[in-house]
C-alpha positions as CSV (number, residue, x, y, z in Angstrom):
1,X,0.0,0.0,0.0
2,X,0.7,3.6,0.3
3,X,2.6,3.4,3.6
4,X,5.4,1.3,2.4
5,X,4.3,-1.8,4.1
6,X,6.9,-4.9,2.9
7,X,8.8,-2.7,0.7
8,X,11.5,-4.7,1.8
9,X,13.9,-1.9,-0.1
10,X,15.9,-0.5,3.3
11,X,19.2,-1.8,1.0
12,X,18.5,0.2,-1.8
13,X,20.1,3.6,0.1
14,X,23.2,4.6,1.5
15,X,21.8,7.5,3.8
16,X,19.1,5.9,6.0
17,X,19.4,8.7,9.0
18,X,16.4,9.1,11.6
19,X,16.1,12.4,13.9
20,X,13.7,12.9,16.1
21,X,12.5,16.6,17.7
22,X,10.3,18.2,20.3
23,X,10.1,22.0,21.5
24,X,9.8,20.9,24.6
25,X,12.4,23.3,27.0
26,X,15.2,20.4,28.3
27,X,19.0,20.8,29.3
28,X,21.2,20.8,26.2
29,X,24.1,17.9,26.3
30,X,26.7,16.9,24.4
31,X,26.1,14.2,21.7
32,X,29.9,12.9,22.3
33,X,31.5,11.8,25.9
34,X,34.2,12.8,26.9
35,X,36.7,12.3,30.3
36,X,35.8,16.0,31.6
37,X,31.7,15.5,31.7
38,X,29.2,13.1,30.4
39,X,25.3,12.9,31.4
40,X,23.5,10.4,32.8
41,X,20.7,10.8,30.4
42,X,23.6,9.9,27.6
43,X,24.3,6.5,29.5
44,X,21.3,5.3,29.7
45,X,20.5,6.1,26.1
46,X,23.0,4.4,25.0
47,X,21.8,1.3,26.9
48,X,18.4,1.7,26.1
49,X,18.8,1.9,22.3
50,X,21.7,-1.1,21.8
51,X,20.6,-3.8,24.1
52,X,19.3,-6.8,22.2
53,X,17.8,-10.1,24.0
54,X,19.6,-12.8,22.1
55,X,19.6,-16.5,22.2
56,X,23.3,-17.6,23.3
57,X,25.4,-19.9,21.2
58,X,25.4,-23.3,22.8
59,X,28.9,-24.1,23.5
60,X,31.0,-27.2,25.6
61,X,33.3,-24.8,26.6
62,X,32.2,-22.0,29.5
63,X,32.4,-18.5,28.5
64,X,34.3,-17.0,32.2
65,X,31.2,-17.3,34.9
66,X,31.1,-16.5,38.1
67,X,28.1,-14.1,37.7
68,X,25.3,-14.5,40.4
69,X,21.9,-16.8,39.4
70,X,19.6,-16.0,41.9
71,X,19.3,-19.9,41.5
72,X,20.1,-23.3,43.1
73,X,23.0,-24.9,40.2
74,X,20.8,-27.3,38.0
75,X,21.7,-30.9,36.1
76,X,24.1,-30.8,33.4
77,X,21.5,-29.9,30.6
78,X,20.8,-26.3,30.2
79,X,22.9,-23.2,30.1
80,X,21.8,-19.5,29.1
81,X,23.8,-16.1,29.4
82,X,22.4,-14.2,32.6
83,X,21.8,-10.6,33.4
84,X,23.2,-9.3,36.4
85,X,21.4,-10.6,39.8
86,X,20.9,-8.5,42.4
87,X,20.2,-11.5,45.3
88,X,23.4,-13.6,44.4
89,X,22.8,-17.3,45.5
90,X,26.2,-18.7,47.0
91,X,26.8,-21.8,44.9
92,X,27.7,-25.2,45.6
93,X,31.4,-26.4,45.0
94,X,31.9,-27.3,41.5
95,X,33.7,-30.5,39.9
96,X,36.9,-29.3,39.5
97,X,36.4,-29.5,35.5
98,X,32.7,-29.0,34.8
99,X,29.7,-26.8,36.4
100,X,26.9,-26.8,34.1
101,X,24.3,-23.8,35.5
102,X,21.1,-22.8,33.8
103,X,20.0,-19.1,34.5
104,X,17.4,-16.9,33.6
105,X,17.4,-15.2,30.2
106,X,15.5,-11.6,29.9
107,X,13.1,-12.9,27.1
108,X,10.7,-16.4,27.6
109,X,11.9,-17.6,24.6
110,X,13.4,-21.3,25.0
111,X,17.1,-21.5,25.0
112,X,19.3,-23.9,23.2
113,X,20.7,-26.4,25.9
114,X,23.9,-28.5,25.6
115,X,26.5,-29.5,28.4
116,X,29.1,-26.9,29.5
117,X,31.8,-27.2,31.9
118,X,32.9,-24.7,34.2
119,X,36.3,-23.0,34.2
120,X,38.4,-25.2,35.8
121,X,39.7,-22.8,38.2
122,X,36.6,-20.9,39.2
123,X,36.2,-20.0,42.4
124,X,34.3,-22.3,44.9
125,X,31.8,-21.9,47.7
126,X,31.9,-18.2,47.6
127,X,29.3,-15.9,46.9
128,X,29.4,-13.5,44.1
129,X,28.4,-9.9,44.0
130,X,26.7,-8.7,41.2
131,X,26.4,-4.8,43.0
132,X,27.7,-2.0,40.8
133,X,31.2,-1.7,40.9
134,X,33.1,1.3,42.2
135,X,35.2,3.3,40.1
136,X,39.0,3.8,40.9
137,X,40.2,6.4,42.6
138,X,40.3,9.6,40.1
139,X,43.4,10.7,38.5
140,X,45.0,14.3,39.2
141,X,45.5,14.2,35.6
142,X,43.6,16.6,33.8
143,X,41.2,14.8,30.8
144,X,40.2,16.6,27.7
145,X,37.8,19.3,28.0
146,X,35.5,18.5,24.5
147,X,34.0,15.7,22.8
148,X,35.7,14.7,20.3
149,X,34.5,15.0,17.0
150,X,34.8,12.9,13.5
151,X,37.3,14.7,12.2
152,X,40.3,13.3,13.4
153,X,42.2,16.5,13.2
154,X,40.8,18.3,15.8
155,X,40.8,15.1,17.9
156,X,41.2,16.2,21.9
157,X,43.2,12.7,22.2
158,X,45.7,14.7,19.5
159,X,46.4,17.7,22.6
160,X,46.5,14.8,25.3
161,X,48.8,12.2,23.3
162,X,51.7,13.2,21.5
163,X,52.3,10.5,20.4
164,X,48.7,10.2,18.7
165,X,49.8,12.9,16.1
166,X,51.5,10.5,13.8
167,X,48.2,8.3,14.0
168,X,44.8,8.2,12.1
169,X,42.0,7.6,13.3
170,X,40.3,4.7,12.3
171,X,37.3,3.8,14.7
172,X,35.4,5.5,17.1
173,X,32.8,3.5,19.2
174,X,30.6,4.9,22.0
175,X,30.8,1.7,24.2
176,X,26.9,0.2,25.1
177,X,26.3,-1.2,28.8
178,X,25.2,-4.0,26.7
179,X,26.5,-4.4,23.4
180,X,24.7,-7.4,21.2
181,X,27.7,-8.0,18.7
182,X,26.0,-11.0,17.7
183,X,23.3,-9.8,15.8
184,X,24.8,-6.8,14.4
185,X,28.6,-5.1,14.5
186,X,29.5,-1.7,16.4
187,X,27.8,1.2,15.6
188,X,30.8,3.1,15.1
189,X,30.3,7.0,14.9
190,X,33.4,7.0,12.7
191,X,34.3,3.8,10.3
192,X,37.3,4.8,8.6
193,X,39.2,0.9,7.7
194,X,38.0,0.9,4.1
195,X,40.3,4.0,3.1
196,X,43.2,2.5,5.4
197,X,46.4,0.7,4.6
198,X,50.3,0.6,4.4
199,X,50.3,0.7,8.4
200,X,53.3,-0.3,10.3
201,X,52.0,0.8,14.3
202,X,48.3,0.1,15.6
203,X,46.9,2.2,19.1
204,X,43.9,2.0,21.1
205,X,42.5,4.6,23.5
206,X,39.8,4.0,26.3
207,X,38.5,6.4,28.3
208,X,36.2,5.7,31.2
209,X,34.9,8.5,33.4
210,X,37.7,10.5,34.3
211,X,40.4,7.6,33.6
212,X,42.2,6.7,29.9
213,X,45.2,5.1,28.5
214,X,46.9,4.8,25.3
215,X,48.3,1.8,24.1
216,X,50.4,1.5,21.0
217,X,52.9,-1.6,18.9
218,X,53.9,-2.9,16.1
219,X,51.1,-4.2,14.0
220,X,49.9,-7.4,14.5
221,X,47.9,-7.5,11.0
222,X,48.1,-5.4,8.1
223,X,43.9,-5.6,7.8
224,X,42.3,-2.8,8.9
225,X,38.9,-4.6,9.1
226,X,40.4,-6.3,12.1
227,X,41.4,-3.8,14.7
228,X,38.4,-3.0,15.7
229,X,36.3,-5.3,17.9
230,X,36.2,-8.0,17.2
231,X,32.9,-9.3,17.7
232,X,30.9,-12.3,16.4
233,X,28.9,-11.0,13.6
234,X,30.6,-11.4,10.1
235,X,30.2,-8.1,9.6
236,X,33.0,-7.5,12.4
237,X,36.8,-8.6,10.8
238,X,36.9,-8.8,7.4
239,X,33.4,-10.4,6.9
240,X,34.1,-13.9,6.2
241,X,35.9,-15.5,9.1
242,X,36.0,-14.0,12.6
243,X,39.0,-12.0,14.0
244,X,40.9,-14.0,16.1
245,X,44.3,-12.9,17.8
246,X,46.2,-14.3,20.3
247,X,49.9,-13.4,20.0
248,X,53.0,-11.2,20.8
249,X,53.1,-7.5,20.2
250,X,56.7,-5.5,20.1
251,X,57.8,-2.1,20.6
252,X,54.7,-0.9,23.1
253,X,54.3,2.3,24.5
254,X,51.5,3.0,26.8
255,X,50.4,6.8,28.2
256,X,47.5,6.7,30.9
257,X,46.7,8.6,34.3
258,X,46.1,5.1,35.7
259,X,49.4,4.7,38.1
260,X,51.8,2.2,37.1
261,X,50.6,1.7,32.8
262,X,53.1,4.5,31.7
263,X,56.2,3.2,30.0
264,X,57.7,2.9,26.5
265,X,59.8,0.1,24.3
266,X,57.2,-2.7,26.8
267,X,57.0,-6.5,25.1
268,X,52.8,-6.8,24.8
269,X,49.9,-9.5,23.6
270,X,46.9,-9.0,22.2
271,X,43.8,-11.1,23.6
272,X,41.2,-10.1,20.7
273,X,38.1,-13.1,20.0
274,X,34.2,-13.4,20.1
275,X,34.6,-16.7,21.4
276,X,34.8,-18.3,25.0
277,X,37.9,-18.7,26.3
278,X,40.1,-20.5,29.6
279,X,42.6,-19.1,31.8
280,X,45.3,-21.8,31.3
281,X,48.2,-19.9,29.9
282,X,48.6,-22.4,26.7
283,X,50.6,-19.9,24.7
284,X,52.9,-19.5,27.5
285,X,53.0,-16.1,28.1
286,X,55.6,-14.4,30.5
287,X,54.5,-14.1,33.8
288,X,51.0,-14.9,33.6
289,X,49.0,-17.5,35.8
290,X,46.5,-20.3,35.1
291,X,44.4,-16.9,37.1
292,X,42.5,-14.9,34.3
293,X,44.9,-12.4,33.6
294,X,47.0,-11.7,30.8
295,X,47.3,-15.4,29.4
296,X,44.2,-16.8,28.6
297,X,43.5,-19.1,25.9
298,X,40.3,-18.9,23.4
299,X,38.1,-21.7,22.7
300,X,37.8,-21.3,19.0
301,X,34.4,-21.5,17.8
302,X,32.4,-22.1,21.3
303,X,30.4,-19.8,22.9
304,X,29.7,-16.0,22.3
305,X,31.5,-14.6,25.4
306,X,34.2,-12.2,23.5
307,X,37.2,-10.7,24.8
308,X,39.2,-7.4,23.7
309,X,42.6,-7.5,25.9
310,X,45.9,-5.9,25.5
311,X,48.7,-6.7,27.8
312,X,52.4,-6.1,28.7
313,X,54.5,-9.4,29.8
314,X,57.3,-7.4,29.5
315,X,59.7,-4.5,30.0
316,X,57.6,-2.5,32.7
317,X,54.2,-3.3,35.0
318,X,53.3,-6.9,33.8
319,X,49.5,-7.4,33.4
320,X,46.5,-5.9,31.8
321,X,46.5,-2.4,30.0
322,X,42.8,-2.4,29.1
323,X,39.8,-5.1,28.7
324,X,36.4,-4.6,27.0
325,X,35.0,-8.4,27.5
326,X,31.7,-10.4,27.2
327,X,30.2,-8.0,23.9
328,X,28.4,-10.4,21.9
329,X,25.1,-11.7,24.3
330,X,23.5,-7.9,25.1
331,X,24.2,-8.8,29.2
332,X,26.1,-6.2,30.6
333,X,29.9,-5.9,29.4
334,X,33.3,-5.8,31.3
335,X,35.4,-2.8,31.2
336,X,38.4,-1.8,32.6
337,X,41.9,-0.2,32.4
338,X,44.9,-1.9,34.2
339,X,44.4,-4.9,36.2
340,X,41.1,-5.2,38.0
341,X,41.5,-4.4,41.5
342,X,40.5,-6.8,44.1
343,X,37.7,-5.4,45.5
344,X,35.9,-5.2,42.2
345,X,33.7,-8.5,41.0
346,X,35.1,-11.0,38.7
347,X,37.3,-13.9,38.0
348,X,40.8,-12.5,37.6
349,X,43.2,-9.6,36.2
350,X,41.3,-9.2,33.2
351,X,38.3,-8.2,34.3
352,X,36.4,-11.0,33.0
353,X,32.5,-11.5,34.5
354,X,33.2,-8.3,35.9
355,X,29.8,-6.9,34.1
356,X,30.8,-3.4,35.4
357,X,30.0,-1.3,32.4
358,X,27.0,0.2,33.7
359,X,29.1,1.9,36.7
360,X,30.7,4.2,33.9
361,X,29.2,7.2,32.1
362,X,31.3,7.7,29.6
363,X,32.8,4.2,28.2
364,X,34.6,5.4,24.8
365,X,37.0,3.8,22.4
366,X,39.1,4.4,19.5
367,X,41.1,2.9,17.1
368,X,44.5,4.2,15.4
369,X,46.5,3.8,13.0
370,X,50.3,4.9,11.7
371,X,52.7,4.0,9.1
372,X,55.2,6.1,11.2
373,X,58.3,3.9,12.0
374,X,59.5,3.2,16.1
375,X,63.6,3.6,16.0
376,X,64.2,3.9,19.2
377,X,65.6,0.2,19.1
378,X,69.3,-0.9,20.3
379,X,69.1,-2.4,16.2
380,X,68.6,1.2,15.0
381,X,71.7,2.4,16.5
382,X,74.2,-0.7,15.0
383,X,75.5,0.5,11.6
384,X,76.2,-3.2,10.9
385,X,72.4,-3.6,11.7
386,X,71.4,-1.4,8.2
387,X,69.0,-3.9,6.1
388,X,68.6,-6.5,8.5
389,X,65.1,-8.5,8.8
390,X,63.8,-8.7,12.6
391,X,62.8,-12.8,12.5
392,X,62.7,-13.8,16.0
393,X,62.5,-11.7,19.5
394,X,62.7,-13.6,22.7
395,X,62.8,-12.6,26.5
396,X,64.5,-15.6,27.5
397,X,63.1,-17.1,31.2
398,X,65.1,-17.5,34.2
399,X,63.9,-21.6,33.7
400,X,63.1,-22.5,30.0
401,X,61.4,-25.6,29.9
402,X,61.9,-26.0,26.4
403,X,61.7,-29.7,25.9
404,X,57.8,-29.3,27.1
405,X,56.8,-26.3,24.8
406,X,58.7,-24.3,22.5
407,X,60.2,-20.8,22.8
408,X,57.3,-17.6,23.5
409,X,58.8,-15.6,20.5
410,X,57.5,-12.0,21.1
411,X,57.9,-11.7,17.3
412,X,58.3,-14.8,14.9
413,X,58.3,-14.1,11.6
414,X,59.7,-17.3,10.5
415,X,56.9,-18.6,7.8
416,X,57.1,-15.2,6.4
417,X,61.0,-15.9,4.9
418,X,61.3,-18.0,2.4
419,X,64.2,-20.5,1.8
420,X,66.9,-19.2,0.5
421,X,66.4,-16.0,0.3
422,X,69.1,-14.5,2.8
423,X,72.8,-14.9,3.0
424,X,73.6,-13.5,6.4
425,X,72.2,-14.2,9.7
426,X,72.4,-11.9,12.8
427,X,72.3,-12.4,16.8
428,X,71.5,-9.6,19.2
429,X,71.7,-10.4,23.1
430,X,70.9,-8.1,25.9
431,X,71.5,-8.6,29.4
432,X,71.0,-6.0,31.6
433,X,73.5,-3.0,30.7
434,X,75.5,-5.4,28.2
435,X,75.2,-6.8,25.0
436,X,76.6,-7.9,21.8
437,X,75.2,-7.6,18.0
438,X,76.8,-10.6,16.0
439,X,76.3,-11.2,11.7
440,X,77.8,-14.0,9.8
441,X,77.6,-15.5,6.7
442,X,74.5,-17.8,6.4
443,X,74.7,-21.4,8.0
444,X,71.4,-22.8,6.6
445,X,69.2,-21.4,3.7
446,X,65.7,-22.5,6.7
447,X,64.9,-19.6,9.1
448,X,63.2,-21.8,11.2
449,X,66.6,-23.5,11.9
450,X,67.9,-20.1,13.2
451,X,65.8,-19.6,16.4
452,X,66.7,-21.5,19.6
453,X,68.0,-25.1,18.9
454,X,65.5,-26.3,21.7
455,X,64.4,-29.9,22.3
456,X,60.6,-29.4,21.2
457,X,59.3,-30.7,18.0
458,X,58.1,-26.9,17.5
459,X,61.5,-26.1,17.1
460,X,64.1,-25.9,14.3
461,X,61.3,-27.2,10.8
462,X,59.2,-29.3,13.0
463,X,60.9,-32.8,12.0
464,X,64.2,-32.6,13.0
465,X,65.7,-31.2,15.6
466,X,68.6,-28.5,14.5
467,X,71.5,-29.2,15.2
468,X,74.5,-26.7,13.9
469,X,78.4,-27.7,15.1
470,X,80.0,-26.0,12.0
471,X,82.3,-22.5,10.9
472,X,81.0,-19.6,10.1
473,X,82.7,-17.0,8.0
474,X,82.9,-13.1,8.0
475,X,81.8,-12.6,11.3
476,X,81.2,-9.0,12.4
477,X,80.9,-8.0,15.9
478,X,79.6,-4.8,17.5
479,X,79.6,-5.1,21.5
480,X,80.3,-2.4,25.2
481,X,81.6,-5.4,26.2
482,X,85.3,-4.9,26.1
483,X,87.6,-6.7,23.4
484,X,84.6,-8.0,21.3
485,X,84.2,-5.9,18.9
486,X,85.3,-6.5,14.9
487,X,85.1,-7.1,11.6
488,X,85.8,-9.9,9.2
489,X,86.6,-12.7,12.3
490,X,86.3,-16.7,11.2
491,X,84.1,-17.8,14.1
492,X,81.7,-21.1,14.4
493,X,78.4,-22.1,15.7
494,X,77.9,-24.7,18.4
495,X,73.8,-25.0,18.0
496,X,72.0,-28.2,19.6
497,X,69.4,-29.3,21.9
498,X,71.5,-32.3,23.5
499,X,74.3,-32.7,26.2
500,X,77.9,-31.9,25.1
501,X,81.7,-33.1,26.1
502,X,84.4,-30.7,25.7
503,X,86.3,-32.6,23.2
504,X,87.5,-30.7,19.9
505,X,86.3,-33.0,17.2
506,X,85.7,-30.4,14.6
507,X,89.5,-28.8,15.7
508,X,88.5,-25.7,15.9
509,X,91.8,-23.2,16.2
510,X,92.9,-22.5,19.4
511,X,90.3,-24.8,21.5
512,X,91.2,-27.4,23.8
513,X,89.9,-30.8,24.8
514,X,89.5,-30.6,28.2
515,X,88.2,-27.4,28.9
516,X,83.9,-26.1,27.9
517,X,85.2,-23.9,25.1
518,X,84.5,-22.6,21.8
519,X,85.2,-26.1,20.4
520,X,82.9,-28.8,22.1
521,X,80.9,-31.5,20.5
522,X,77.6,-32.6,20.6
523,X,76.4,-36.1,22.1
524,X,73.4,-36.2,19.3
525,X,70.4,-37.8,20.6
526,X,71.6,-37.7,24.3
527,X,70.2,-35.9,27.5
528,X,68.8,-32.2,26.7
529,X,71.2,-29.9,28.1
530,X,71.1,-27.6,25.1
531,X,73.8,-24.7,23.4
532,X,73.2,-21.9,21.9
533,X,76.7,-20.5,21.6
534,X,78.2,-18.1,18.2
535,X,82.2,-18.0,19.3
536,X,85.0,-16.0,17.0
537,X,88.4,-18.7,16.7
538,X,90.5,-16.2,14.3
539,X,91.2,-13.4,11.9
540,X,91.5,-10.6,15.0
541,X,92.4,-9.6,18.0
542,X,90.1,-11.8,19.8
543,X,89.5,-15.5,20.4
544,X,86.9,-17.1,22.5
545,X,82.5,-16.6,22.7
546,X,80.9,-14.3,21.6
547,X,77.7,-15.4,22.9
548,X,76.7,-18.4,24.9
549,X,72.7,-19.3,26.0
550,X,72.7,-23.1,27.4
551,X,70.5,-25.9,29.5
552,X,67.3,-24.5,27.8
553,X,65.0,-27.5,27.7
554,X,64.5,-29.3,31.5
555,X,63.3,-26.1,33.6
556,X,66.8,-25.3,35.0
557,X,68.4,-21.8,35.9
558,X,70.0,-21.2,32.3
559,X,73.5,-20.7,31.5
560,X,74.0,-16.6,29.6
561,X,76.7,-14.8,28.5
562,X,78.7,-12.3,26.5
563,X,82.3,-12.8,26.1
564,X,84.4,-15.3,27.4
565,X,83.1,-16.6,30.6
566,X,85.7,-16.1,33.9
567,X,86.0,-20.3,34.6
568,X,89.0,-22.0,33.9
569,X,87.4,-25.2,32.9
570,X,83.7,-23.5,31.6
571,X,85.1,-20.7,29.1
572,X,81.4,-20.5,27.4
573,X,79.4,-20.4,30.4
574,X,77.9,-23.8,30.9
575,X,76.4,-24.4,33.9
576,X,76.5,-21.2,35.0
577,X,73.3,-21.2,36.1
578,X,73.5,-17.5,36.0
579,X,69.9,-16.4,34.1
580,X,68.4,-15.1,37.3
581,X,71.2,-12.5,37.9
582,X,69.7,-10.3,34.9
583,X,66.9,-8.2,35.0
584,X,66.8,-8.0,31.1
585,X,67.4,-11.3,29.0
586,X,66.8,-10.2,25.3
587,X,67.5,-11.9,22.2
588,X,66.8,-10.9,18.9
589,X,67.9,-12.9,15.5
590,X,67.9,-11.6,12.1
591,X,68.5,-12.2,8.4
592,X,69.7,-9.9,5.6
């Protein structure tokens, strides 16, 4: 008829905006949040006009739940996301793998039921709070003083950051107490990721109420279409799988007014799925717990929780920098910047289950991009360094246990380097206020044979473990350690996951038989002791190591050095057992 009835034609334009009026005299607000002042009326607009009753994906694996039921815990049969209870019922101790629960949904419509086990490290027999949470304390630090606006040039974050000028701004999302990122994506107010590319650095900023933070790193994807959030409709990522990522991140600065984020050059991962996920730290980042903190592993394609995390494992304040969780179901999300405190409700670090969205009036976030360059990198300032490819980065642990998992490369760019197609391979070590940058010619044309020769099947190309007793030629080394330093040595490479004798079977100059030296020999297929050691036997004014990492594999305190080592009898450091007596373990490898 004449009123458009099943026209069915919404798709056929571009512009479909709606404004509504009245003359009726009310306070005039902002239409954009901002840290200095934010409405309440805006909050619960927001709310109001996003939230979405949905029927939750059916899953064997748990999104994070310790939220309140109001209800006694049921058979194994039924489960169904909850809203937020108000009379939390103190629950019965779980089977330490699986708590099915069933809870009450917002909307009568039946729920899809399957079996779902609890997190296997949920708490037990304690009640949980569902009362709104209290903010942290404010910040002296003064926020911006004007919404921010869709032109990204007269962006407040561009006066507070300064580091923000060399970004773009990609995204900007008004945060919902309940987002339903099942049924449709963000409603971004700016959704600039189709005219985006060529970037080299990715940043976030969050504000909430009167806190923020900035986080930026290297790129962890050159697709635009999957730095925002990344939710479970296809219309999130690039629209025909969803975004999952779950790895290092290098080179991270982080500016906030929340005490302790601050710091610059940090070693980061990104948490970013629409899926469930566990707190087992799988991936084996540094520092983090089987807790649910900044180590979690997703459960690819169960569940609808979601999680939006970025961390630092390294360099500064380990832990969370910000979390924007459980976006998918239209329950009320979990927000945060830093790690959760522990008088705030929820499972962990992370702020998962916290459902604490609603406590904040203005919940903002935006996405940035830059092809600006970081050189502020030891790398940058080694001449010798010029044209080298970053392939593996590494904060080597007190205790590798490399035998059981392989190395937690911050970067590995491995897959991306084809075979033969580099002639020179580099080592950069850093421990504490020392360190060494050493290139050779090539050894092997594989640069997955050029990481740590660890006892893992992960390691090396995945069928054989690498093992590398041979000479090396043109050996350039650039080190404060005194002595080191050349060009044009003759050195050799003693790489190999296995125990060792000292005796000089490839007669390497000026080594010895009896002593740990730059000329021992590998007892292939024998104990796991492990060397990772470049060493320098002619052609200047310097004989000896260069670099020694051992016992990598079985969990003990490893052997590190630089130089020759001041033992008698162990000249390259084994069984030093020394790893613990450095604040920074670094090691970097490269190709040109």
């Amino acid at each position: 008829g004449s009123d458009w009835s099943l026209a069915e034609n919404a798709d056929s334009y571009q512009v479909r905006t709606l404004k509504v009026f009245t003359n009726a005299q009310s306070p005039t607000t902002s239409t954009s949040s901002t840290l200095a002042s934010t409405t309440t009326d805006q909050a619960t607009t927001t709310s109001a006009t996003t939230t979405t009753t949905v029927i939750q994906t059916s899953s064997p694996t748990p999104a994070p739940s310790n939220a309140s039921t109001g209800q006694p815990t049921p058979p194994p049969s039924t489960v169904s996301t909850p809203p937020p209870s108000e009379n939390p019922t103190k629950q019965p101790t779980p089977n330490p793998t699986t708590q099915p629960t069933e809870q009450s949904t917002p909307n009568p419509t039946p729920q899809p039921t399957s079996p779902t086990p609890a997190p296997t490290n949920k708490p037990t027999n304690a009640p949980i709070t569902a009362a709104p949470t209290p903010n942290p304390t404010p910040s002296p630090t003064p926020a911006p003083t004007e919404a921010a606006p869709s032109d990204s040039d007269s962006d407040p974050v561009k006066s507070l950051i300064p580091e923000s000028n060399d970004y773009d701004l990609v995204y900007d999302l008004d945060i919902p107490v309940s987002p339903a990122y099942s049924n449709a994506k963000p409603l971004y107010s700016v959704d600039n990721h189709q005219q985006v590319s060529g970037f080299t650095r990715i940043a976030y900023y969050l504000e909430l109420d009167n806190e923020y933070v900035w986080v930026s790193f290297d790129a962890f994807t050159t697709d635009a279409s999957k730095i925002g959030v990344p939710c479970h409709n296809l219309g999130c990522g690039d629209g025909q799988t969803r975004t999952v990522i779950q790895q290092m991140v290098t080179n991270v600065n982080v500016e906030s007014n929340v005490d302790g984020l601050s710091g610059t050059g940090l070693s980061g991962n990104v948490e970013f799925w629409p899926f469930n996920y566990h707190s087992a730290n799988e991936k084996n980042i540094p520092s983090a717990t089987s807790a649910w903190d900044h180590g979690d592993t997703v459960s690819l394609n169960q569940g609808t929780f979601g999680s939006m995390q970025v961390h630092i494992n390294g360099g500064g304040n380990v832990g969370t920098v910000f979390a924007f969780n459980h976006f998918n179901d239209g329950v009320v999300s979990d927000l945060g910047i830093g790690n959760k405190p522990g008088n705030v409700a929820g499972l962990g670090p992370d702020w998962s289950f916290s459902q604490n969205a609603g406590s904040y009036s203005v919940r903002k976030m935006k996405v940035y991009v830059s092809d600006v360059p970081q050189d502020n990198t030891l790398e940058s300032t080694i001449s010798d360094a010029d044209g080298y490819n970053l392939v593996y980065a590494l904060d080597i642990p007190i205790k590798p246990v490399y035998a059981t998992a392989p190395p937690a490369y911050t970067v590995d760019n491995s897959a991306s380097i084809p075979d033969f197609s580099f002639t020179r391979v580099a080592y950069l070590l850093e421990l504490d206020d020392k360190y060494v940058w050493v290139s050779m010619g090539t050894f092997t044309d594989d640069a997955s044979q050029i990481g740590v020769p660890c006892m893992h099947p992960q390691c090396g190309d995945g069928h054989l473990r690498s093992v590398y007793n041979q000479l090396v030629a043109n050996v350039n080394v650039v080190s404060n350690v005194d002595g080191l330093s050349g060009n044009g040595y003759l050195g050799n490479v003693e790489f190999w996951p296995y125990n060792y004798n000292a005796g000089n079977s490839k007669g390497i100059p000026g080594a010895s038989s009896s002593v740990f030296d730059w000329g021992d020999s590998p007892e292939i297929g024998i104990g796991a002791f492990g060397s990772m050691q470049v060493h320098v036997n002619q052609g200047g004014n310097y004989q000896g190591t260069i670099f020694a990492f051992n016992r990598f594999n079985e969990g003990h305190s490893a052997d590190l050095g630089i130089g020759n080592a001041p033992s008698s009898t162990f000249k390259d450091w084994s069984i030093a057992g020394n790893a613990g007596s450095y604040s920074v373990r670094t090691l970097k490898v490269f190709v040109k």
